[in-house]
C-alpha positions as CSV (number, residue, x, y, z in Angstrom):
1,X,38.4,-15.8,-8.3
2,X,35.7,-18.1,-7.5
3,X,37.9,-20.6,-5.6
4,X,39.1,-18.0,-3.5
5,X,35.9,-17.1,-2.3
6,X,35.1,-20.3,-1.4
7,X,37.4,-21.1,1.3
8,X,37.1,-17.4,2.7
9,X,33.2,-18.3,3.4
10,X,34.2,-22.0,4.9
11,X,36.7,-19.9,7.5
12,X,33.9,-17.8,8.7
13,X,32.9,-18.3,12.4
14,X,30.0,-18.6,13.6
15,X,29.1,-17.3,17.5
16,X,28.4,-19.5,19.8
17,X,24.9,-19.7,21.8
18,X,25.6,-18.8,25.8
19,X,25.0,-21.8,27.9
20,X,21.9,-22.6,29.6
21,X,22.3,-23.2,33.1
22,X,21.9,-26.4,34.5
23,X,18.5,-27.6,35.4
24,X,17.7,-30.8,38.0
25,X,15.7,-33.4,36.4
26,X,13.4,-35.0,38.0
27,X,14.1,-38.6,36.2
28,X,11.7,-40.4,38.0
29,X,8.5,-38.1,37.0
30,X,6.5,-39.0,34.6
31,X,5.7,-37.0,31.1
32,X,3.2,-35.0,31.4
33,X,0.6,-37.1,28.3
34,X,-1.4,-35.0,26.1
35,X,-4.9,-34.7,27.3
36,X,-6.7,-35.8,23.9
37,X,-4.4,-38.9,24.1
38,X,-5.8,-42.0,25.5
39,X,-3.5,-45.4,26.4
40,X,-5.2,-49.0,25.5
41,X,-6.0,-50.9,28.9
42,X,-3.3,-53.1,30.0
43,X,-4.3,-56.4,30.9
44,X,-2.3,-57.2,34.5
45,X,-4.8,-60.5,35.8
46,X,-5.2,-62.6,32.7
47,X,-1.5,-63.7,32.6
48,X,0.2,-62.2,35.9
49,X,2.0,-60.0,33.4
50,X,1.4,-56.4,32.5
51,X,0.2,-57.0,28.4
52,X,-2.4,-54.9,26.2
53,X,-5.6,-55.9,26.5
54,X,-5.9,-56.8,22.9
55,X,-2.8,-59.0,23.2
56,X,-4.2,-61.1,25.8
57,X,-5.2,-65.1,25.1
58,X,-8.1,-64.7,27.3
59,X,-11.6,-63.2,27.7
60,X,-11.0,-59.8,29.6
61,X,-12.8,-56.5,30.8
62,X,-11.5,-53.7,32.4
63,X,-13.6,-51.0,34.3
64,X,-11.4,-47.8,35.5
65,X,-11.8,-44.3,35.2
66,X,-14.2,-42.6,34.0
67,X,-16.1,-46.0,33.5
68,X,-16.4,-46.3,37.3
69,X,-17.6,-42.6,37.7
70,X,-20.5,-43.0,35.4
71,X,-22.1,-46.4,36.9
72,X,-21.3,-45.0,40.7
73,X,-22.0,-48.5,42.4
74,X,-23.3,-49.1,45.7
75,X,-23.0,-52.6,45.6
76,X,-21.3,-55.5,43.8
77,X,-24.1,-55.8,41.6
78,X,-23.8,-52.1,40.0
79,X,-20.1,-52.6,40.4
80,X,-20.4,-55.9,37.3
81,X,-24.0,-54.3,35.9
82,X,-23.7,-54.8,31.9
83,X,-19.9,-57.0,32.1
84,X,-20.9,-59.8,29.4
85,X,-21.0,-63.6,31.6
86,X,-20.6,-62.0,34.7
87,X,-23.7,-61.6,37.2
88,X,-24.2,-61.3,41.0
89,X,-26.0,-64.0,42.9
90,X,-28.0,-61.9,45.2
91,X,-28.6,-62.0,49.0
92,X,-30.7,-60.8,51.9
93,X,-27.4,-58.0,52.4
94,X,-24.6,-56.8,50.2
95,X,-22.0,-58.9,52.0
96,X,-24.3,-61.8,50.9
97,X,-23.9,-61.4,46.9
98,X,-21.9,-64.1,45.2
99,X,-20.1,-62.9,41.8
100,X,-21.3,-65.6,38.7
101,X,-18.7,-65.8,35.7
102,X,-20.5,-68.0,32.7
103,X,-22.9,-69.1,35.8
104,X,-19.8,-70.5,38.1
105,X,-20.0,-69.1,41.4
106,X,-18.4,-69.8,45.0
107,X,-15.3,-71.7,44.9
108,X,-15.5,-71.7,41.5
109,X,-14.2,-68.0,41.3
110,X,-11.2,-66.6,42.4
111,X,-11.8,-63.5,43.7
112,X,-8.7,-60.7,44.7
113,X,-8.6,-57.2,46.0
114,X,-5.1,-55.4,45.7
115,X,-3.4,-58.8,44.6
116,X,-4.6,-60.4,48.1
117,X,-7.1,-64.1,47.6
118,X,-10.7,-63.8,49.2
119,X,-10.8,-67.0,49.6
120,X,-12.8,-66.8,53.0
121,X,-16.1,-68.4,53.1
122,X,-18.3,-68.1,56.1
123,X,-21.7,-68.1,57.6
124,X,-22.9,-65.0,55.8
125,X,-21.7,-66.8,52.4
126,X,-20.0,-63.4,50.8
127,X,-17.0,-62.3,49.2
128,X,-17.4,-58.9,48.8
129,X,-17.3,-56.5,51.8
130,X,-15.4,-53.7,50.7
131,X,-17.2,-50.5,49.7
132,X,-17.4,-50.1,45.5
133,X,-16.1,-46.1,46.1
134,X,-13.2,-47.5,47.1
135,X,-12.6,-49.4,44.1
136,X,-10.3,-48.1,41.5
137,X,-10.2,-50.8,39.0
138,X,-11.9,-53.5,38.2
139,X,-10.2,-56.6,36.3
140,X,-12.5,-59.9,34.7
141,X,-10.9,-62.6,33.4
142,X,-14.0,-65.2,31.8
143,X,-12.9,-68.7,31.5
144,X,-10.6,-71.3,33.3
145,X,-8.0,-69.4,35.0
146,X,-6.6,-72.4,37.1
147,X,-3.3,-73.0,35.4
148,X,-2.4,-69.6,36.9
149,X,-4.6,-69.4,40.4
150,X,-5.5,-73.3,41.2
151,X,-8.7,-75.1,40.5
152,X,-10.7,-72.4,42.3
153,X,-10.7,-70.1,38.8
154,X,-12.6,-72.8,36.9
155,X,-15.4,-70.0,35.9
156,X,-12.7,-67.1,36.2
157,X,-10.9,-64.2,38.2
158,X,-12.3,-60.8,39.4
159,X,-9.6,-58.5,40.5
160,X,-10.7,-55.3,42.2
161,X,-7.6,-53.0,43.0
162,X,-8.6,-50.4,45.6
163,X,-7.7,-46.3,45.3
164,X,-4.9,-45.0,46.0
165,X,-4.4,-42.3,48.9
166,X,-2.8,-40.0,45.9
167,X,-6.5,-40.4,44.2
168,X,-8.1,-38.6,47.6
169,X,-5.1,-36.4,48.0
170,X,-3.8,-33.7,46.7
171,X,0.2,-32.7,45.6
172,X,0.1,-30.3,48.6
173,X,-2.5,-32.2,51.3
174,X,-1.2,-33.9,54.0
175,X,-4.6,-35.6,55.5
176,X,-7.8,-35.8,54.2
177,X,-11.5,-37.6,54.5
178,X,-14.2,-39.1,52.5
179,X,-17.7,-39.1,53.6
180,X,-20.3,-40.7,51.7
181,X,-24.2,-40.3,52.2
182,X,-27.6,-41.2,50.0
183,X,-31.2,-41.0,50.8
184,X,-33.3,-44.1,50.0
185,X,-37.2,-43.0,49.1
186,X,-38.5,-46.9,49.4
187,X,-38.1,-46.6,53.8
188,X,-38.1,-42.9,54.0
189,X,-34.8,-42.8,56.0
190,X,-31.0,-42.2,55.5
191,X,-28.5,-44.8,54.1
192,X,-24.7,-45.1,54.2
């Protein structure tokens, strides 16, 4: 009796779940992360491949984020404030400040924003004349660079990489602006 019961429960069917209908996916979108979760800095400068940052063969810092909110820079000196061997030459105006890694400075320094050489040096003697709310990311590789950008990174490489329109936009905007205004106490008058 017990081996006939057993094949009469094997035959039993079982009913089958109605089909979903077909959804698009979008294959191309990212997955949504979980908000507690946090990715380790990837390192893009130091070898002109995308690495971790604790994988790299070279003194790096990273500043993005929430890192850049919190100092809110209005020059190239707040922008590197507190980077270890990094310091800002200063001048009579901001376009006049000269980025120092380990105390090399000029041509000694590669500087890039969004991937492109600022090479340029003229009679105001500056590098930097981009606004630091405009920067998105900020990349510093200490040491000698020049096997990957010439003899000019003897002291290092600061890559800036510049917001994005997405960052200002939103999913549904088709335009925007930015306006940007302080109050300095020390003349009494407006600044920009």
């Amino acid at each position: 009796a017990l081996a006939a019961s057993l094949p009469a429960a094997a035959q039993e069917t079982v009913p089958e779940a109605e089909e979903a209908p077909a959804v698009p996916v979008d294959e191309t979108a990212p997955e949504p992360l979980d908000p507690g979760f946090r990715l380790a800095p990837i390192s893009i400068t130091a070898t002109r491949t995308p690495m971790p940052l604790t994988r790299v063969p070279a003194s790096v810092s990273i500043l993005e984020g929430e890192a850049l909110e919190v100092l809110q820079p209005n020059d190239l000196e707040d922008l590197l404030f507190g980077l270890p061997n990094v310091s800002v030459q200063l001048g009579p105006r901001g376009a006049g400040q000269q980025p120092l890694i380990r105390g090399l400075g000029a041509e000694r320094v590669v500087v890039l924003v969004d991937g492109a050489r600022q090479s340029f040096q003229s009679g105001h003697n500056g590098r930097f004349v981009i606004d630091p709310e405009l920067i998105g990311r900020v990349e510093v590789v200490r040491g000698t660079g020049s096997a990957l950008y010439g003899s000019g990174a003897l002291g290092g490489v600061l890559s800036f990489q510049t917001i994005r329109p997405r960052d200002l936009l939103g999913a549904e905007d088709g335009f925007g602006g930015w306006v940007r205004g302080s109050y300095s106490s020390a003349d009494q008058g407006p600044g920009g």
